[in-house]
C-alpha positions in Angstrom: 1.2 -5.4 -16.1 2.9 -3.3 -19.0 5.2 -4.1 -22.5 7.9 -2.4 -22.6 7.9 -0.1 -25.5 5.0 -1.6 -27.3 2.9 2.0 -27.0 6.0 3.1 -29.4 6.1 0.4 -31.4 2.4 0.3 -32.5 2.1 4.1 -33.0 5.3 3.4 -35.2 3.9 0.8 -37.1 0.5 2.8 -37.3 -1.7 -0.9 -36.7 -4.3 1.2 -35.4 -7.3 3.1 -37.2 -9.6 5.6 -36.4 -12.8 4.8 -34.9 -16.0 6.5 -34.0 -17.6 5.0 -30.9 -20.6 5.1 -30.1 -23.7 2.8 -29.4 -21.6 0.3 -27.6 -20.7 -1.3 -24.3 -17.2 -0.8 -23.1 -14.9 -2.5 -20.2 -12.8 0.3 -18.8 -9.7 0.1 -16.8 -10.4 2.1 -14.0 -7.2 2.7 -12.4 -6.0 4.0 -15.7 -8.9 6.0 -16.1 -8.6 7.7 -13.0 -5.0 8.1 -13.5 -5.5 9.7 -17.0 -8.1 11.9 -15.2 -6.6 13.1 -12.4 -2.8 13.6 -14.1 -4.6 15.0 -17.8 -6.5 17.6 -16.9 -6.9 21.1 -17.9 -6.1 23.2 -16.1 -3.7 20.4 -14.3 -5.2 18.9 -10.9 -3.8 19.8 -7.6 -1.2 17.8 -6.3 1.2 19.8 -4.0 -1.1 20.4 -1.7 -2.4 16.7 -1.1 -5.4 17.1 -3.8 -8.8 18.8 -5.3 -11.1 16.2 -4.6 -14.1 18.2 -5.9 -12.7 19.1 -9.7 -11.2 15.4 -9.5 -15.4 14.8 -8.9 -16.4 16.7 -11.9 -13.9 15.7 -14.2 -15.4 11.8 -13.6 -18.8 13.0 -13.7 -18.3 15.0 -17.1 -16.2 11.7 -18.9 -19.1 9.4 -17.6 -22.4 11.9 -18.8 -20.3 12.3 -22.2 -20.5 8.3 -22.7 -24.1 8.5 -22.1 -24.5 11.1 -24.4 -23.1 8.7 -26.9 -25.4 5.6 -26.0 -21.5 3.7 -24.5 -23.0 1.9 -21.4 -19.4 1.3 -19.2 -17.9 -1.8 -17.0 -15.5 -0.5 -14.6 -13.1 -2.7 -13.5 -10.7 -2.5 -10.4 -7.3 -3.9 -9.2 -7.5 -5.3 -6.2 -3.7 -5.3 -5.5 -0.4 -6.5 -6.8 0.1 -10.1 -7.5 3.2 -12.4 -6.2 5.7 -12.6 -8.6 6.3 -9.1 -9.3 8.0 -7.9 -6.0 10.9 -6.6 -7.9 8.3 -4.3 -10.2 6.2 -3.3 -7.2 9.6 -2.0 -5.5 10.7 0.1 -8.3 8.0 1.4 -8.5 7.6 2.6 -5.3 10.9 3.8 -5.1 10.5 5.7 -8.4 7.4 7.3 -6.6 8.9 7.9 -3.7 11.5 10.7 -5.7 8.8 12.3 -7.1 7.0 12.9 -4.4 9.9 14.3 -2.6 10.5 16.1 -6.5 7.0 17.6 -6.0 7.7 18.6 -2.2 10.5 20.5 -2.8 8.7 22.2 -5.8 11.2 21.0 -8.4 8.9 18.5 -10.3 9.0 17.9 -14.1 5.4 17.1 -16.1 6.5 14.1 -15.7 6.2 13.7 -11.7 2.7 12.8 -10.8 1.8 11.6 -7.7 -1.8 10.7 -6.9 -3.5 12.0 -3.5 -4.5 9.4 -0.7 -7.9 9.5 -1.3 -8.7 9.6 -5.3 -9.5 5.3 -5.7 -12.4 6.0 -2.8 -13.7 8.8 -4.1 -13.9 7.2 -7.9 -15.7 4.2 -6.5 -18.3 6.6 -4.1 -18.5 8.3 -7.9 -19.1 5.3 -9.7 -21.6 4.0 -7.0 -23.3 7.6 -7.1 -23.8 7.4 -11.2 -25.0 3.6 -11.0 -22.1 3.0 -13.3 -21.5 -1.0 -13.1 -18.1 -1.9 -11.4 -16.1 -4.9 -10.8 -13.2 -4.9 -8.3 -10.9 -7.7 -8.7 -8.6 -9.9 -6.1 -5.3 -9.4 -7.9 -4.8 -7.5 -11.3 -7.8 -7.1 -13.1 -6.4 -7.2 -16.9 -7.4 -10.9 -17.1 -11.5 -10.2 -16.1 -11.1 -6.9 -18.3 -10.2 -9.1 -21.3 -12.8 -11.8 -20.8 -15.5 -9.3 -19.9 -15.0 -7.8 -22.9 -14.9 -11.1 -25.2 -18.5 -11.8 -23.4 -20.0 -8.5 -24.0 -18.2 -8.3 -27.8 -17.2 -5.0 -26.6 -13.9 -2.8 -26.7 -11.4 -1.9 -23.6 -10.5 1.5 -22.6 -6.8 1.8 -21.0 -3.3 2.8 -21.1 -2.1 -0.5 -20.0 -0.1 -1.9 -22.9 -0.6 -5.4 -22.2 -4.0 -4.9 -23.8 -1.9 -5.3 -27.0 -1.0 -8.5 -26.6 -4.4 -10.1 -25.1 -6.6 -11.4 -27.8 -9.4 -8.5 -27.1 -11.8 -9.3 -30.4 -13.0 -6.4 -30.6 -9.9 -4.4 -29.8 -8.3 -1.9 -27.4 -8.9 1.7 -27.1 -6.3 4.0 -25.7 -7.7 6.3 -23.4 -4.3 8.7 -24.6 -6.0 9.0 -27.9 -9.9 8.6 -26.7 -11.1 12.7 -27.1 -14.0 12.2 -24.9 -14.3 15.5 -24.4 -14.5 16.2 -28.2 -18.2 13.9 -29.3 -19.1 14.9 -32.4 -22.2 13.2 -33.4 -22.9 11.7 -30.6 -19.7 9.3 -31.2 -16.2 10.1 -29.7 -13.3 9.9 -32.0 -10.7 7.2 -31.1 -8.3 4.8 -32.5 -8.4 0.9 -32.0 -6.1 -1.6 -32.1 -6.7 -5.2 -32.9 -3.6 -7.6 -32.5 -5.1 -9.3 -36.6 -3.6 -5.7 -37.8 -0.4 -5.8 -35.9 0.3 -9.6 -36.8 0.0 -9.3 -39.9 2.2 -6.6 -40.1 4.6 -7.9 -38.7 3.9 -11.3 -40.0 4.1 -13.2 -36.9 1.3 -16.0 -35.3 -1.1 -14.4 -33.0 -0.3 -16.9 -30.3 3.3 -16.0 -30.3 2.4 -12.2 -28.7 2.7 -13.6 -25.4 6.5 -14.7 -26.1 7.0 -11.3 -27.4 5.9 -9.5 -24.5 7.6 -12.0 -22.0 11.0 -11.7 -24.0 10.8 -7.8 -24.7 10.0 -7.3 -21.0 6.8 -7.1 -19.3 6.6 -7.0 -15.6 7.4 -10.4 -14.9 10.4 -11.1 -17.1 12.8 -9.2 -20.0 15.6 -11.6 -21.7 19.1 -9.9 -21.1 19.7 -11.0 -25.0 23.4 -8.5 -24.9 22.5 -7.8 -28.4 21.9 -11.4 -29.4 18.5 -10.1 -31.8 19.8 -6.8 -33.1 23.1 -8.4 -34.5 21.1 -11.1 -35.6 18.8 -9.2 -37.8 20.3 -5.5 -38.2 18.1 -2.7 -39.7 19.7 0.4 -40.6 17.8 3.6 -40.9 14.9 2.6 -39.1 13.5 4.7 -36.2 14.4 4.8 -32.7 17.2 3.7 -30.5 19.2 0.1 -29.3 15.4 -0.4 -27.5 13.2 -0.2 -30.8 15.8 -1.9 -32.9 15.5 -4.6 -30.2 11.9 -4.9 -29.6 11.7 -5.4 -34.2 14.2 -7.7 -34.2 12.5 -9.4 -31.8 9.6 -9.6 -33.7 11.5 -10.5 -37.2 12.7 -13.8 -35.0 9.5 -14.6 -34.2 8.5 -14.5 -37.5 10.4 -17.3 -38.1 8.5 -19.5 -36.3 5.0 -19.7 -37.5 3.4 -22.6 -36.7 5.6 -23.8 -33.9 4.6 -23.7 -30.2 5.2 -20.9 -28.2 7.9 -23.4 -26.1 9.2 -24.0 -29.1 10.0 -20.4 -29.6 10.8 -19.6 -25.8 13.6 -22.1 -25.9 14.6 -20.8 -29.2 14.6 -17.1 -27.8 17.0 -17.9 -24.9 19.5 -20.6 -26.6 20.0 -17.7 -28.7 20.7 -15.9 -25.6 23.0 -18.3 -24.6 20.2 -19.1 -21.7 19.5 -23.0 -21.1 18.8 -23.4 -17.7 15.6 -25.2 -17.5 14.2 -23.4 -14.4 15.0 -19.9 -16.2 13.1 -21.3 -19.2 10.3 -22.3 -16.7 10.0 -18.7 -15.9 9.6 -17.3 -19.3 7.0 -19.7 -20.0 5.3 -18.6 -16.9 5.2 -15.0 -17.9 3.3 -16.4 -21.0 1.1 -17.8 -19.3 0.3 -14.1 -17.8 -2.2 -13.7 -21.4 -4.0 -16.9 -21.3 -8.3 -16.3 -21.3 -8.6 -18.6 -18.4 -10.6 -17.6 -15.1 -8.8 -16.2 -12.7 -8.9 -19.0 -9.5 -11.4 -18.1 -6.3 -10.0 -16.7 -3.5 -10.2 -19.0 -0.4 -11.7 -15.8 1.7 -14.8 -15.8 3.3 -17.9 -15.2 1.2 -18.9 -12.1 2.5 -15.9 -10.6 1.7 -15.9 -11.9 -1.6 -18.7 -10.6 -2.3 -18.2 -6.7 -0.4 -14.7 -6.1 -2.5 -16.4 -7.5 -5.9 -18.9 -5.0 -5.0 -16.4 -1.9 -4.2 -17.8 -1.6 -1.4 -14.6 -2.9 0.8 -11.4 -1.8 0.4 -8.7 -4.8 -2.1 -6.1 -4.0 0.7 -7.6 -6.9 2.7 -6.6 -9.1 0.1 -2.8 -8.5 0.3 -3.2 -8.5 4.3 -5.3 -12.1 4.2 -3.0 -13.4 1.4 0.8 -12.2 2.0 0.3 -10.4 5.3 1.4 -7.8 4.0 1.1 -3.7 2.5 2.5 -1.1 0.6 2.1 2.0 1.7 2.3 4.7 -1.3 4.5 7.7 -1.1 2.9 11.3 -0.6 3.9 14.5 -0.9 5.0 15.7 3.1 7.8 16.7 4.5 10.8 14.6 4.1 12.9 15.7 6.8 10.1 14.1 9.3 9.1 10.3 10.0 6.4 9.1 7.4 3.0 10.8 7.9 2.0 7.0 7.3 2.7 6.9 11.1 -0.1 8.7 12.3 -2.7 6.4 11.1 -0.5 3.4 12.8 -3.2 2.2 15.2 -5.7 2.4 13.2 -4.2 0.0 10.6 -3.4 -2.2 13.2 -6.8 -2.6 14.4 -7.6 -3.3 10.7 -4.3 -5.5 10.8 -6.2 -7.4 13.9 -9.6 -8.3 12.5 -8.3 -9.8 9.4 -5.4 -12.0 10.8 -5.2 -11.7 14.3 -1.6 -11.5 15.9 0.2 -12.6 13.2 2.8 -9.8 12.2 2.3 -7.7 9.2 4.6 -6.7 7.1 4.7 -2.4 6.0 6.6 -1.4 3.3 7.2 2.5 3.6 9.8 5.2 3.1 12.7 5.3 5.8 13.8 8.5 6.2 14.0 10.7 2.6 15.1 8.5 -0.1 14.9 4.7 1.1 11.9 2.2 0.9 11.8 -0.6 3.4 9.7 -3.4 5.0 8.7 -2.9 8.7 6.9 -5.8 10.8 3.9 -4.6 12.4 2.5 -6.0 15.6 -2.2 -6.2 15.3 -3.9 -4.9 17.6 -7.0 -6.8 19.2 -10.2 -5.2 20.2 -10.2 -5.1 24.2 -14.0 -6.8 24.9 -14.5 -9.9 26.3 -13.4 -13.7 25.1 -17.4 -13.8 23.8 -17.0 -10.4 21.6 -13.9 -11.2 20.2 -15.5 -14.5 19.4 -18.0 -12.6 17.5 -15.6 -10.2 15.9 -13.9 -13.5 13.6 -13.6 -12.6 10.7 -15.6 -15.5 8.8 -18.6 -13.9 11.0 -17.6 -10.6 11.2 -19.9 -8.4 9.3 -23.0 -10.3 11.3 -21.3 -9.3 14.3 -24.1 -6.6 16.4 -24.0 -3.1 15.4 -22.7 -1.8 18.4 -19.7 -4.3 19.2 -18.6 -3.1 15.6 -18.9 0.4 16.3 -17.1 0.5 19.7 -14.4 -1.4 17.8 -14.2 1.8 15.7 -14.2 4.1 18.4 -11.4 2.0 20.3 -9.4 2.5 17.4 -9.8 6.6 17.4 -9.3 6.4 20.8 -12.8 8.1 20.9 -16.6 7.1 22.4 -19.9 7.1 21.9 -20.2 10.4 24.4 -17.3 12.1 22.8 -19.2 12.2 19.3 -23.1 12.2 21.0 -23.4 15.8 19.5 -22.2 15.0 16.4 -24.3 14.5 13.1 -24.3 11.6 11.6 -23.0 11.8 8.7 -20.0 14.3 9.8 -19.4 11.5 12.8 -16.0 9.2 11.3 -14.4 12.9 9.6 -14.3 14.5 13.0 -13.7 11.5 15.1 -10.8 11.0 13.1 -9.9 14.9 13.0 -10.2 14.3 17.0 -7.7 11.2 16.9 -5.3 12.8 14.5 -5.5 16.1 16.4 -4.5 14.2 19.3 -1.4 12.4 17.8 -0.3 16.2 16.0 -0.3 17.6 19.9 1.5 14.5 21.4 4.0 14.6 18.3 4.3 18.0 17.0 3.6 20.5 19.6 3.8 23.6 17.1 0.7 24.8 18.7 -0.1 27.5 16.6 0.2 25.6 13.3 -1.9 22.1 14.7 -4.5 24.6 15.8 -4.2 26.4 12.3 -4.6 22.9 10.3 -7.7 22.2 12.8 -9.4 25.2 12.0 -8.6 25.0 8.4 -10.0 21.3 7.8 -13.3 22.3 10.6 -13.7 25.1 8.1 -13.0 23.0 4.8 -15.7 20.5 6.1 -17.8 23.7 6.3 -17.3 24.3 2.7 -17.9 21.1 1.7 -21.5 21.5 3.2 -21.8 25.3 2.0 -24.1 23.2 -1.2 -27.0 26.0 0.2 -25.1 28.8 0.7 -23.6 30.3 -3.0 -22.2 33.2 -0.7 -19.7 31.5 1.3 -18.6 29.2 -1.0 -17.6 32.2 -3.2 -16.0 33.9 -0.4 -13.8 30.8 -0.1 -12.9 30.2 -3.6 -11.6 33.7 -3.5 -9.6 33.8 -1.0 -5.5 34.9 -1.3 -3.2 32.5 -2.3 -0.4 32.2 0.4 3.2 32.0 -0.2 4.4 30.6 -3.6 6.3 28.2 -1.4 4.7 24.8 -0.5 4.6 25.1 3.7 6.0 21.7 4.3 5.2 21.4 7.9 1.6 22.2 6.8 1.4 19.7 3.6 3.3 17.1 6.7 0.0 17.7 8.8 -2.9 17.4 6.0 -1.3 14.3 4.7 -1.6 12.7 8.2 -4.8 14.0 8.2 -6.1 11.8 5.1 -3.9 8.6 6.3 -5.8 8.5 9.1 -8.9 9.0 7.2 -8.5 7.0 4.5 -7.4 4.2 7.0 -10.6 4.6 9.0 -12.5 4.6 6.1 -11.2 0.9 5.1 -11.8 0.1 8.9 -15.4 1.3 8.8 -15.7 -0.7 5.7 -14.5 -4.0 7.2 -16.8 -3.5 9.8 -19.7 -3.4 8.2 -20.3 0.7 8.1 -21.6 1.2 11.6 -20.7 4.6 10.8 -22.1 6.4 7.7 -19.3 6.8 5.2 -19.1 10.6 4.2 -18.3 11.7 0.7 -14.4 12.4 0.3 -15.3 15.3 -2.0 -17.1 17.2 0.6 -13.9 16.8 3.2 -10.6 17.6 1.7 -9.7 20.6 -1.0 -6.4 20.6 -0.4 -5.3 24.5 -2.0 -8.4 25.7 0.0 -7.1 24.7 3.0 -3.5 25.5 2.5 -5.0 29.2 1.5 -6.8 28.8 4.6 -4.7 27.8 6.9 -2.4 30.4 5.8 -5.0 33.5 6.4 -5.8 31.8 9.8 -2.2 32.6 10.8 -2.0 35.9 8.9 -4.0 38.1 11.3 -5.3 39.9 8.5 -9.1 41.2 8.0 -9.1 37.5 6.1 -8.1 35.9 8.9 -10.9 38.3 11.8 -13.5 37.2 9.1 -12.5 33.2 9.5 -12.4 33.2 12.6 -15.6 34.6 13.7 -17.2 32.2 10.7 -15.7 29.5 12.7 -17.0 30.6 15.7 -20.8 31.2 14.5 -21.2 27.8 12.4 -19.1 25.3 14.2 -18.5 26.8 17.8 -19.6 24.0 19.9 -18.5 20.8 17.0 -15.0 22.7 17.6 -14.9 22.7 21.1 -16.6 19.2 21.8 -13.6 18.3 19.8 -10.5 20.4 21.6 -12.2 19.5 25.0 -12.8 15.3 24.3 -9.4 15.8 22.9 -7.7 17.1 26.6 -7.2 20.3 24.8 -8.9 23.5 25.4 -8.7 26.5 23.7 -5.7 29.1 24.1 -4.1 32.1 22.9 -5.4 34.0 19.8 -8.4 31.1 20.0 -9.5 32.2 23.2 -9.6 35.5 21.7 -11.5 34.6 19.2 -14.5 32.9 21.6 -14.7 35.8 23.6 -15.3 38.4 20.7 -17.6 35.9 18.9 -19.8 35.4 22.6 -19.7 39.2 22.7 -21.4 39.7 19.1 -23.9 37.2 20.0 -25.0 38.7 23.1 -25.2 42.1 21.4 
């Protein structure tokens, strides 16, 4: 949720004061943390090129060993998806991402067009699950648990989410824009914290009429079109800011008016003023009220187990939107516009995921349609093909006892891969290149370029090389120092990688519904993305660069590479062949 305004209006009214934290607990909004990560760092984070999952890894790992450098112990809490009622929001949104991301594509993005890559919310949670840091993931929004967390712990929140100035938080909000984490002095951090005592009483309204305020000014549920009804009402001249901030004060001066009264009282107030009387309209104003009430969010009628895995992080909160509206929203990336959604790649696999949770029932996707247009598509689930008994074992209230091996052929079945395919395979590199091997597959059927699908292949073969390069210093230099290619983002390229982590991160939620039968590998060790651009670039440059990949390739992953051309129908060709026979030739000598 979000205020309209209300970051403005408090830095106006200066309500908050500077703080030295330290010694404390602290619930932090971890969406907004990772957001403020990822989007404010310096140098600025990748996100052309689909992402830098290892400095997005360091960045979290500096923020949380500063905090413990300060005696803060943290509570991360999650989203676990959008809520019903704010379809309207969660479409504007989505549009309004989905021109960035074309902004970004076509290299003509402001500082204000982020876009955050596929993968970032798994890789915080393997992060926070690596650092022991305590974590809560949430079915629906998680402002409501943030709040009362933090009312049971006596501790602050950390966020950007301006809603947290309207919740009673006792012992106040702490924006993470003006939390200087990076600057402890004295083992404290400097920061500034609001509590809503300071702002009521400078404005001189009950604390219990917030919720109005925020319902009338506009949060994400509801905004009174008032056509000037407060301004005129109670003019200001020479005060700061536009028709929006004269609004939002005016707003405030009526409320003032009504101390003592019910918030009803001043809802119906509000809109008669409007000229609004319709009772069902008032209804919904008094719901979005409601919104800030310190009441328990109500228990999920889901299956315990899976209560229990997404509380724990370690399942993915799209299975709540699937079990609850049968439905998903699939997030705009940076690709190539021109081409079908690289969401399409990683089709099946979501409908195997679509299968386990609700069976044949249809699905609803909502995803870009062609360059600038977001609709819903109906999906058809897939079914795992075993026998009446397996599929009986596959429900979902018994899933995760299911045996091992039904749940891993399931897996396979959806990468269109088997046990034999990946028998030479380690362990822990097993899911990455089965999935390389299924989106390989659907690149060749779909885009047969063969030079640049057998470019990207190379380039993410070597990428997972780097990512396991922790004992050799050498190569990893070698890497990082490699040319930059064109200043131009290769679209068709960026088009490929970003089908490559759909259909990753999509088997990654599948492995996690079923109970991990593969290992899940670490996201920062599988995807730099202006390594591999710079990669994949030399690999087509047929430079002394390129001779040196190559043969790398060759003498580290050789036979990985060529289980996974050969179980994919494809064998090698061309400038690869080449490459083989030169490589056989050194060894031999």
């Amino acid at each position: 949720m979000g205020v309209t305004g209300m970051k403005d209006l408090v830095k106006e009214s200066k309500t908050s004061d500077n703080f030295w934290f330290q010694n404390s607990q602290v619930i932090i909004d971890g969406p907004n943390l990772y957001y403020s990560l990822y989007f404010n760092s310096n140098p600025k984070m990748d996100q052309q090129h689909g992402g830098d999952y290892p400095a997005f890894t360091e960045q979290v790992r500096m923020f949380f060993t500063n905090l413990r450098r300060c005696n803060i112990t943290a509570l991360v809490v999650l989203d676990g998806g959008s809520e019903p009622g704010k379809e309207e929001t969660v479409g504007a949104r989505l549009k309004d991402k989905l021109q960035k991301a074309k902004r970004i594509s076509e290299s003509s993005a402001n500082q204000w067009d982020n876009i955050l890559p596929p993968l970032v919310k798994d890789l915080f949670i393997q992060i926070l699950q690596e650092l022991q840091i305590e974590m809560e993931q949430c079915f629906g929004e998680a402002d409501l648990t943030a709040v009362l967390r933090a009312n049971e712990r006596r501790c602050p929140i950390l966020s950007n989410d301006s809603d947290f100035y309207i919740f009673d938080v006792q012992e106040g909000f702490l924006s993470i824009d003006s939390f200087q984490w990076q600057c402890e002095t004295n083992v404290a951090i400097p920061a500034l914290r609001y509590r809503t005592s300071q702002f009521c009483d400078h404005f001189k309204v009950d604390r219990n009429h917030l919720p109005v305020f925020a319902a009338i000014s506009g949060n994400d549920y509801s905004r009174l079109e008032d056509r000037g009804a407060f301004s005129r009402r109670y003019p200001e001249p020479q005060q700061p800011g536009g028709y929006s901030a004269h609004r939002r004060r005016a707003i405030l001066r009526f409320l003032a008016g009504f101390k003592g009264k019910t918030s009803e009282e001043a809802v119906r107030a509000a809109l008669q003023l409007a000229g609004e009387t319709q009772e069902e309209v008032i209804e919904h104003f008094l719901e979005s009220t409601r919104k800030y009430a310190l009441e328990n969010p109500p228990r999920p009628n889901l299956p315990e187990w899976i209560i229990h895995e997404v509380h724990r992080g370690r399942l993915t909160s799209f299975v709540t939107s699937v079990l609850t509206q049968k439905s998903m929203t699939l997030t705009p990336l940076v690709e190539d516009f021109s081409k079908p959604s690289s969401y399409d790649a990683s089709l099946r696999i979501r409908q195997f995921f679509y299968g386990l949770l609700v069976g044949t029932q249809p699905c609803k996707e909502y995803d870009r349609k062609e360059a600038d247009a977001v609709c819903a598509k109906e999906v058809t689930p897939v079914l795992p093909s075993v026998t009446p008994e397996d599929l009986q074992r596959l429900e979902l209230n018994n899933l995760n006892e299911a045996p091992e091996d039904l749940r891993c052929n399931v897996l396979y079945e959806a990468l269109r891969c088997s046990r034999l395919d990946a028998e030479s395979i380690p362990n822990h590199l097993k899911l990455p290149l089965c999935v390389t091997r299924f989106w390989f597959q659907y690149r060749q059927q779909n885009y047969p370029d063969h030079q640049t699908n057998m470019s990207c292949l190379q380039a993410l073969v070597l990428g997972f090389v780097y990512g396991e390069a922790d004992a050799d210093p050498e190569f990893k230099t070698r890497m990082d120092h490699l040319e930059p290619g064109g200043k131009r983002l290769q679209l068709d390229v960026a088009h490929a990688f970003s089908q490559w982590q759909n259909c990753m991160r999509q088997s990654l939620h599948l492995n996690q519904l079923l109970s991990f039968p593969l290992p899940e590998p670490q996201c920062s060790r599988l995807y730099c993305g202006p390594l591999l651009h710079k990669l994949q670039n030399a690999l087509l440059s047929h430079s002394r660069t390129f001779t040196e990949l190559k043969v790398l390739l060759a003498e580290r992953w050789r036979v990985l590479l060529e289980t996974l051309l050969q179980s994919a129908g494809v064998g090698p060709s061309g400038d690869d062949e080449g490459w083989q026979t030169q490589t056989r030739k050194k060894r031999r000598n």
